[in-house]
N, C-alpha and C positions, 0 to 999 in steps of 0.2 A: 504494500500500500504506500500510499504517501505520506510524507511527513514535513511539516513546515517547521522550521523554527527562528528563533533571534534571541543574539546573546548582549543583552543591552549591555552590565556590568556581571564580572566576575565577583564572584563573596569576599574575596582577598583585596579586592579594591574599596580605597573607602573614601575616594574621590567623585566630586559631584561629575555626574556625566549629563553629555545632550539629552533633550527631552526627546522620552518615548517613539514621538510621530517621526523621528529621523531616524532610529532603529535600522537597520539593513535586514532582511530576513533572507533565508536561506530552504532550498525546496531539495529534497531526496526522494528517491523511489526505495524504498527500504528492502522490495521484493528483489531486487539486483544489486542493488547497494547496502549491503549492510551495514558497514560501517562509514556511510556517510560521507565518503570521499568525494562523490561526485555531484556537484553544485548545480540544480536544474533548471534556476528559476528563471535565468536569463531565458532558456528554452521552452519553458509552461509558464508566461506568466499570466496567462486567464488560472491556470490552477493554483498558482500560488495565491491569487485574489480571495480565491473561493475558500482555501483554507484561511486565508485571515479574518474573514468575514464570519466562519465558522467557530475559530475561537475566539470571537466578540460576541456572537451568542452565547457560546458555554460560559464564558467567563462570567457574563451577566448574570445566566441563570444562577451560578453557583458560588455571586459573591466575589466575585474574583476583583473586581472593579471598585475604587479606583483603584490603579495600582503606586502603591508607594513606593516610587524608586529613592525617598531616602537613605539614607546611611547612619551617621553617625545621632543624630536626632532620634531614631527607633530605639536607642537604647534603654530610654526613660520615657514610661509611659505615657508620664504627664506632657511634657513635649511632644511625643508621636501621635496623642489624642486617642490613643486605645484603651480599654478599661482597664482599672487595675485591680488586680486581685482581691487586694484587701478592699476594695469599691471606694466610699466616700468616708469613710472612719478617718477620725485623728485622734485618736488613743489607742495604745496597744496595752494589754499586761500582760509582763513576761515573768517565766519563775526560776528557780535555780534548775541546769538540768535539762534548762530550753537550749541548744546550740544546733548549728550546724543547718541555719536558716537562712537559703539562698534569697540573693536582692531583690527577685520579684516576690518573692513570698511574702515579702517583709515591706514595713511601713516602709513609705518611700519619703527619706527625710532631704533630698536635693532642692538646693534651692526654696528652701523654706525656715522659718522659725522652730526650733525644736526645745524642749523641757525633757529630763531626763530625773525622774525621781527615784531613789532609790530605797526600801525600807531594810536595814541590815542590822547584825549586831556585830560587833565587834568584839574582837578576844582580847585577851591579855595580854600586854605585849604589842598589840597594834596589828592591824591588818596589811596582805599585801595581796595584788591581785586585782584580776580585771572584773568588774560590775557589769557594763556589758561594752560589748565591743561589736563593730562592723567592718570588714574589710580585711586587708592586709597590709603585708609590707609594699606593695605599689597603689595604695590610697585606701582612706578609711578615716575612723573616729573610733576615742576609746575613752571609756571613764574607766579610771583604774583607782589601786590607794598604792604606795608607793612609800615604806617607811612608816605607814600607818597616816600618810597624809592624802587627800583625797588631789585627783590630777585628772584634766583632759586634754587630749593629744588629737589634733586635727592632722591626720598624714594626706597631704597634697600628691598626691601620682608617687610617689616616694622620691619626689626632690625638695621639698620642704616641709618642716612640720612646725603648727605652731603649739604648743603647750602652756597651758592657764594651771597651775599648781599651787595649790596652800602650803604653807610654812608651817599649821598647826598640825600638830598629833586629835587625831580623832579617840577619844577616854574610850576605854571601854564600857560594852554596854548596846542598848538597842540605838538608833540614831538615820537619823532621813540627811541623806545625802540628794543634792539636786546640782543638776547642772544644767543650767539654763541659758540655750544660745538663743541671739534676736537676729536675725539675717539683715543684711543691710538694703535689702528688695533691688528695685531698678534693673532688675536683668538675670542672666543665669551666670552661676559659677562667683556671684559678689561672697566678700567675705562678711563680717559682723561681730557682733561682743561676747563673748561667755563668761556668764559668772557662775562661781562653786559657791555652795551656802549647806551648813550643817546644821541642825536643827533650825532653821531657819535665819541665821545668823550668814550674813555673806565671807566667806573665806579668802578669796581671789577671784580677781577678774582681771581680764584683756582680751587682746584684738587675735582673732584669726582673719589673718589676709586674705585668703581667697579658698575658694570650696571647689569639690567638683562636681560640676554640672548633668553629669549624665549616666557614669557609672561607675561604680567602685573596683568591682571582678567579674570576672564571670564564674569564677569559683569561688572566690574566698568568701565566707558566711558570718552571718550574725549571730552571736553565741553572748549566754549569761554565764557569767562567772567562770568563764575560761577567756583564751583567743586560741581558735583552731587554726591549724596549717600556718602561712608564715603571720608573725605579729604587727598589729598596727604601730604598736611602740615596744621598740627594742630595751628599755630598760627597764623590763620587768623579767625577760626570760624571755622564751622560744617553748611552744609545743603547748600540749593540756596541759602537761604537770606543772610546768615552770609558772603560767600564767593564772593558775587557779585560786582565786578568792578564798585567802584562809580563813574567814571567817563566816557567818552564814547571812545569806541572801532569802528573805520574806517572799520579795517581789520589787520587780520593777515596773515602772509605767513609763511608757512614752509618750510623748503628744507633742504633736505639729500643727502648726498655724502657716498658712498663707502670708505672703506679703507682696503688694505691690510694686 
């Protein structure tokens, strides 16, 4: 039989290409040709018509339409305008024991406002260890305690990182740790403020320069009270073990706000 086709972009390209309608398409007879070698269209182009015109119906029936020849914009929902998972929620609660939660699964905190509360108790001696973390060593965010002082660490694609860290020892005992970033809106990828606050007392604040806009990994996952596979911040350790919250973790909540 026959078969049309056109290769507008290869998957490995992630450069904007011409639009669609300039496409070149390409006609085989598959019964003689099997593998395609011999280019027919110049020779049938009433049939080459008739196949395109063919899969402009199927496409239709089947949803196929429009076609997004995006790239790098499809990576994040909110951007590409297709549903997201979690729908229209801007809370999450997570508990200890939750990890290993890929980025569409997960609240989509880019380019927005996020509070990160924490309900934990703390040992003797002081805690260390990640609360909860997203991402990896080439981009991510992490609330961790660090010496028993509460820290978060914004890793940019892994060429900069900014870190907001308390100077105080958190006592032991039960205690609500929060980390509260404000986006600075106007655009994708801006950076904004984060403050640490322990019992509702602010502990540190400062500026994370810039975010990233569209995706973290495509493996590395969102985990409570560990960081899996490689770390968002390396001065805690590497792996479950090293990274694991020594003290115990109630639950965590998330929630994101919009900004213009």
């Amino acid at each position: 039989g026959w078969f049309a086709r056109t290769l507008h972009r290869a998957p490995w390209q992630t450069i904007n290409m011409p639009p669609l309608e300039s496409d070149t398409w390409d006609l085989y007879n598959v019964r003689e040709d099997f593998s395609l070698t011999n280019n027919l269209a110049a020779q049938h182009p009433e049939k080459l018509k008739d196949l395109q015109a063919l899969f402009m119906i199927e496409a239709e029936k089947y949803n196929v339409l429009p076609i997004d020849d995006r790239v790098i914009e499809r990576m994040n929902p909110a951007l590409a305008g297709r549903p997201d998972l979690l729908g229209d929620r801007t809370s999450l609660t997570l508990y200890d024991g939750m990890d290993g939660m890929l980025e569409n699964t997960f609240m989509n905190v880019k380019n927005r406002s996020k509070t990160i509360t924490a309900e934990v108790v703390i040992p003797s001696g002081g805690a260390n260890g990640v609360i909860l973390a997203q991402g990896g060593r080439f981009g991510g965010w992490c609330l961790y305690m660090k010496d028993g002082k509460p820290v978060y660490t914004y890793n940019y694609l892994g060429l900069e990182r900014f870190t907001v860290a308390s100077d105080t020892v958190v006592p032991a005992g039960a205690a609500t740790v929060v980390l509260d970033f404000v986006y600075d809106g106007g655009g994708f990828g801006k950076g904004g403020m984060a403050t640490l606050s322990v019992d509702g007392e602010t502990v540190a604040e400062g500026r994370i320069g810039k975010t990233q806009p569209l995706i973290f990994s495509a493996d590395e996952t969102a985990d409570v009270g560990l960081d899996n596979q490689t770390p968002v911040a390396e001065d805690i350790g590497i792996g479950r073990d090293e990274t694991r919250f020594t003290g115990k973790i109630h639950k965590v909540t998330l929630e994101v706000k919009d900004v213009e």
